[in-house]
Structures are given as structure tokens and as C-alpha cells.
VEXZA-200723 format. One record per residue (C-alpha): residue in three letters; z, y, x negated. Coordinates in steps of 0.05 Angstrom, whole numbers, padded with zeros to 5 digits, always signed. Layout:
BEGIN
alaZYX ...
END
This chain:
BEGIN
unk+00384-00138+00001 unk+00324-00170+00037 unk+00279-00129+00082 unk+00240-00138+00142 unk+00169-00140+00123 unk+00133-00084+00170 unk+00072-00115+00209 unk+00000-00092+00229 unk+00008-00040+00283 unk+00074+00004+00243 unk+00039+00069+00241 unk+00079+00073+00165 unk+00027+00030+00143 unk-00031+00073+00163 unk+00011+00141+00122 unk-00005+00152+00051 unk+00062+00151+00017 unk+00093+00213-00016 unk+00111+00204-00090 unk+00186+00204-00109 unk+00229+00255-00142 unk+00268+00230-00207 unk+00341+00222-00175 unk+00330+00221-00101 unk+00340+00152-00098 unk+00361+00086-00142 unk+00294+00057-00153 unk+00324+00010-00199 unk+00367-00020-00142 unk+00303-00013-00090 unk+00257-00045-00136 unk+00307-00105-00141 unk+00312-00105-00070 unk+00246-00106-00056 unk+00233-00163-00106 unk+00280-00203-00067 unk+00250-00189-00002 unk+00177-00200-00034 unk+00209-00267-00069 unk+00236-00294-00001 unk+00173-00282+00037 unk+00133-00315-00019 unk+00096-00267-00036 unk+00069-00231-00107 unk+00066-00164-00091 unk+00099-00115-00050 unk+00093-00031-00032 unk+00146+00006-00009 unk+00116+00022+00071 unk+00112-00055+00083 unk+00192-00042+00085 unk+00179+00021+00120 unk+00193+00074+00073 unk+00127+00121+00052 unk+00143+00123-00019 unk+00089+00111-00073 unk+00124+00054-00103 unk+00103-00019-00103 unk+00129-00078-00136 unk+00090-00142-00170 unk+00104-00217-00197 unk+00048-00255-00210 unk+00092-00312-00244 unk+00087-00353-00183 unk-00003-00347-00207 unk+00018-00380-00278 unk-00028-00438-00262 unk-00093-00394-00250 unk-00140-00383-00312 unk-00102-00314-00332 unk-00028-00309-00363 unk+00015-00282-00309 unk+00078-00308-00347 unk+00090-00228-00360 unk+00062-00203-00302 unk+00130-00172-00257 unk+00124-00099-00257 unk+00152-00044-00223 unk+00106+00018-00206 unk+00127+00088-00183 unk+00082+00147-00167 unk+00027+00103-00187 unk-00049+00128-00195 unk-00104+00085-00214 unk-00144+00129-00263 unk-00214+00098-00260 unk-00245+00026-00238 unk-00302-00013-00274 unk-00343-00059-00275 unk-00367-00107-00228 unk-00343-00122-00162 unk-00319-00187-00147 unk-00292-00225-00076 unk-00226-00255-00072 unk-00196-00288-00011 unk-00143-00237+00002 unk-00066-00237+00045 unk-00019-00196+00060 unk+00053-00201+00079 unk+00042-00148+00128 unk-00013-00182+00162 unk+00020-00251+00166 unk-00039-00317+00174 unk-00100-00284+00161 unk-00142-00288+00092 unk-00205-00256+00089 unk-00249-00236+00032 unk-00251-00171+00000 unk-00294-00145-00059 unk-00259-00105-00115 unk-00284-00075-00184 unk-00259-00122-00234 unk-00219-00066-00282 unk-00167-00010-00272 unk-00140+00040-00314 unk-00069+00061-00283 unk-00019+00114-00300 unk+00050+00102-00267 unk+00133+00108-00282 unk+00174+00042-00283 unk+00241+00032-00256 unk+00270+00070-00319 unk+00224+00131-00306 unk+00190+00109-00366 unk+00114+00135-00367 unk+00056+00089-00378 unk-00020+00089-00372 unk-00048+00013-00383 unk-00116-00020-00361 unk-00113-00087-00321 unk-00167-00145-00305 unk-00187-00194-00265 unk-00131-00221-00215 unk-00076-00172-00241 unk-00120-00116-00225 unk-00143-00140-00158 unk-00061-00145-00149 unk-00044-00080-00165 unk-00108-00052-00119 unk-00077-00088-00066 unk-00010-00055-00069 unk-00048+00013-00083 unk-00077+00016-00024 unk-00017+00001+00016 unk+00015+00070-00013 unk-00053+00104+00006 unk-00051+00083+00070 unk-00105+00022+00063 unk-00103-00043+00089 unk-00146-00099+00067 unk-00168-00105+00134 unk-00201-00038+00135 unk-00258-00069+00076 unk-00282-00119+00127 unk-00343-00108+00170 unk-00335-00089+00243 unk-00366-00158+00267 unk-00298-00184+00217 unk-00246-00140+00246 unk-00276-00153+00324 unk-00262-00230+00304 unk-00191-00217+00284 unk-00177-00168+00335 unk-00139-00224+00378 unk-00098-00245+00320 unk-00091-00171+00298 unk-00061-00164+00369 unk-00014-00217+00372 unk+00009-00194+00302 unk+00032-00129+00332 unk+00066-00160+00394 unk+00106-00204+00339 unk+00067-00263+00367 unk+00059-00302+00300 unk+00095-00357+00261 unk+00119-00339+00192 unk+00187-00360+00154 unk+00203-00299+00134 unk+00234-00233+00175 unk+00191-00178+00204 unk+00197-00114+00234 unk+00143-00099+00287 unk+00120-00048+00314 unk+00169-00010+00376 unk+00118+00009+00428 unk+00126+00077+00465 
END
């Protein structure tokens, strides 16, 4: 099943996420589902409150990457009540999207190693350490579930430059090919 991606302006997105209880749902069946709705809106990572639920659980493929200088041939991963352990090293900028925040790119500087401890969709444990852009992935997504948006690491002169487009985001006043849900005003 393909979700609507949630847009700048859903207060889900601004929630840190609760972790989930073995059982209480069928994370194997959600984490397919939110592969497919990540995979339609071309995308290579996606957190569960970009569909609207404040879960800690986030979903990456970094296949459609296979032609940058690290192997993402392996890189499609499920993780659930993640928590990034540490972070080293130095901090690097990448150009940065987001499904959620459809036409803007902006740079953002992240430490360029992670140590992470999270289930997959079998409820199997695992702590592993990640680089370069498969780190900078995974932060990404991790913030989502905290409640962080990569619009929050800009500077305010960045964010007053984007507030128009920020704006029109909410209002559902942007182009994408993919469907959204936006944000019901009161």
C-alpha cells in the first residue's frame, strides 16, 4: 500500500516518535509498505511520521546511490526503535532533500560515522557502525523520528529565504509526482 507522504507544516513531523512494542503491529507488512511508498516517490529513505504515524521506525535503500563512490548494492534496511549510539569524526556538507519538504535542497553538515543499535523487521537486534553517505542517510531518517528536520540545521538568514517556499509547501502549493498529505488547518 502506498502512502501519502506528510508535508512541512504536519505537526507529526515536529513529535519525537514513540518506540514500538513487539506485536502491536506488523512491521514486516509496514516496512514493505513504506518501501513502496518511499520507491514510488523516488526517494532512498523514509521514517514512519512522514506517513503520519510517530513510531521510531524508518526505512532505507540506497540501491538507487550504486553509482556514487560507496557500495550501496546492500544498502536496504529496515530500522525499528533505532538509537544512534555515538558520532565521529569530522563533519562534512551534503546537499540534502527530503520527501517531506518537496523542491528544496540545501546543505547540511553531519559527522561522518555512526554507531547504531536498532531491531529489523524480524525483531532481530543489531548494533553496526556506518560511513560516509550511508551514515548521513540513516541521520537523516533519525532525526525525522526525533522530531528534526533538515531544515532546522540551516541558519536563520537560510530558513527566512525559504520561508515563501516553506509556505506554499504547507498550503500544498508545490509540484511533485508523487501523493501528499498536507497539513488540515484549524
Amino acid at each position: 500500500m502506498i502512502y501519502p507522504i506528510v508535508v512541512y507544516g504536519d505537526p507529526v513531523l515536529k513529535k519525537k516518535a514513540r518506540d514500538i512494542e513487539q506485536g502491536e503491529l506488523d512491521v514486516k507488512e509496514l516496512s514493505e509498505d513504506m518501501f513502496e511508498t518511499m520507491e514510488g516517490a523516488h526517494g532512498i529513505g523514509l521514517a514512519a511520521p512522514q506517513i503520519g504515524k510517530g513510531i521510531r521506525m524508518f526505512v532505507v535503500d540506497g540501491t538507487p546511490m550504486e553509482d556514487e563512490d560507496e557500495d550501496m548494492s546492500d544498502f536496504r534496511k529496515v530500522f525499528i526503535n533505532p538509537e544512534i549510539i555515538d558520532e565521529t569524526g569530522e563533519e562534512w556538507g551534503f546537499e540534502e532533500g527530503c520527501l517531506s519538504i518537496p523542491n528544496i535542497r540545501e546543505e547540511v553538515f553531519r559527522k561522518e560515522t555512526i554507531r547504531i543499535h536498532y531491531f529489523d523487521e524480524n525483531w532481530e537486534e543489531h548494533e553496526e557502525e556506518f560511513s560516509g553517505i550511508k551514515a548521513r542517510i540513516i541521520q537523516h531518517e533519525y532525526d525525522h523520528i526525533e522530531g528534526i528536520l533538515f531544515t532546522d540545521y540551516l541558519s536563520p538568514l537560510k530558513k527566512r529565504m525559504l520561508k515563501g517556499k516553506l509556505t506554499n509547501i504547507t498550503k500544498g502549493k508545490m509540484k511533485v509526482d508523487y501523493r501528499v498529505a498536507v497539513p488540515v488547518k484549524k
